[in-house]
C-alpha positions as CSV (number, residue, x, y, z in Angstrom):
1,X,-75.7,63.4,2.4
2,X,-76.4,61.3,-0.9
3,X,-74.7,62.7,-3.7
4,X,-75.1,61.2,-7.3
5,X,-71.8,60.5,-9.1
6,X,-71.7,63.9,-11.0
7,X,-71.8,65.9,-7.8
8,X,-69.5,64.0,-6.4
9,X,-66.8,64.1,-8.9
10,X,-67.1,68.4,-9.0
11,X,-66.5,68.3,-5.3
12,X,-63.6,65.9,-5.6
13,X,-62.5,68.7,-8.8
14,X,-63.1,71.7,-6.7
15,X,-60.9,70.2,-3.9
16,X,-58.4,69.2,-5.3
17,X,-57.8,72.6,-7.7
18,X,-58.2,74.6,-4.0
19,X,-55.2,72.4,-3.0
20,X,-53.3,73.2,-6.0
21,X,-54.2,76.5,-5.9
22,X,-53.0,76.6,-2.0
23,X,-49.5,74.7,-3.0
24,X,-49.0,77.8,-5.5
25,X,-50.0,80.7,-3.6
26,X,-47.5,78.6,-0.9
27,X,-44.4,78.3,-3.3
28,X,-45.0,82.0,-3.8
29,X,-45.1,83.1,-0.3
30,X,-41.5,84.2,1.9
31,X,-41.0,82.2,4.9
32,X,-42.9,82.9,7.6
33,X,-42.9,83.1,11.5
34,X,-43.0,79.2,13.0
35,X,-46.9,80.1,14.1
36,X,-47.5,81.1,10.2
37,X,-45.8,78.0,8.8
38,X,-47.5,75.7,11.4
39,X,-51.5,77.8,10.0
40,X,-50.1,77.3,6.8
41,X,-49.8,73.3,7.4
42,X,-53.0,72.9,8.9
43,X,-54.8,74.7,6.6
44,X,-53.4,72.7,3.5
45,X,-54.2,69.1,5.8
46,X,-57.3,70.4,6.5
47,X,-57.2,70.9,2.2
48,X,-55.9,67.1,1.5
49,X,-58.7,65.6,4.1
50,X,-61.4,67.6,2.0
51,X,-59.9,65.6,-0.8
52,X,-59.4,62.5,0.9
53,X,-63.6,63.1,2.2
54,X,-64.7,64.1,-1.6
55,X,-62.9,61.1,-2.7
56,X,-64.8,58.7,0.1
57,X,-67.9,60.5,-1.4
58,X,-67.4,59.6,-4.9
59,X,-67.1,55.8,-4.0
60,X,-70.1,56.0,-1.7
61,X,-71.9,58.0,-4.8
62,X,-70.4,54.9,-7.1
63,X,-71.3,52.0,-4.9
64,X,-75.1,53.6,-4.5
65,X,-75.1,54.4,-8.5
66,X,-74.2,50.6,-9.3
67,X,-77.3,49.4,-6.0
68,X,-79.7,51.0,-8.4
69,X,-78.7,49.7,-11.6
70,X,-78.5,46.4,-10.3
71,X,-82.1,44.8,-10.8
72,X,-81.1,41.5,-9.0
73,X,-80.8,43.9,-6.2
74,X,-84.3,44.9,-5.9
75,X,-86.0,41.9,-6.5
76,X,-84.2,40.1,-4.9
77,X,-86.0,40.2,-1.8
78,X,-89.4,39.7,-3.6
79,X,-88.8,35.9,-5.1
């Protein structure tokens, strides 16, 4: 999916305040069972590879944005 720039940085913003906002409800939480702190790991990995995919995006979404704005670019091909 092509995302502009914008887009891209609120997903990276979303992702990374539900990780934060994971890590707190975590500090708040009792230990658990090994099966509840092994869910609770996964689910916060699965959290920092959102990031780490958000954060691919927003280069991707750079990288494209700067292709545009590049007229050499484009006319390149036609000289």
């Amino acid at each position: 999916m092509v995302q502009t720039v914008e887009q891209a940085k609120a997903a990276l913003a979303s992702a990374e305040a539900e990780y934060l906002s994971e890590l707190e409800r975590d500090a708040e939480r009792s230990e658990g069972s090994g099966a509840q702190e092994r869910r609770r790991e996964e689910h916060q990995q699965s959290l920092r590879d959102a990031i780490d995919q958000c954060k691919r995006d927003l280069d991707a979404a750079m990288a494209n944005a700067a292709k545009a704005k590049d007229p050499s670019e484009r006319s390149a091909g036609t000289a």
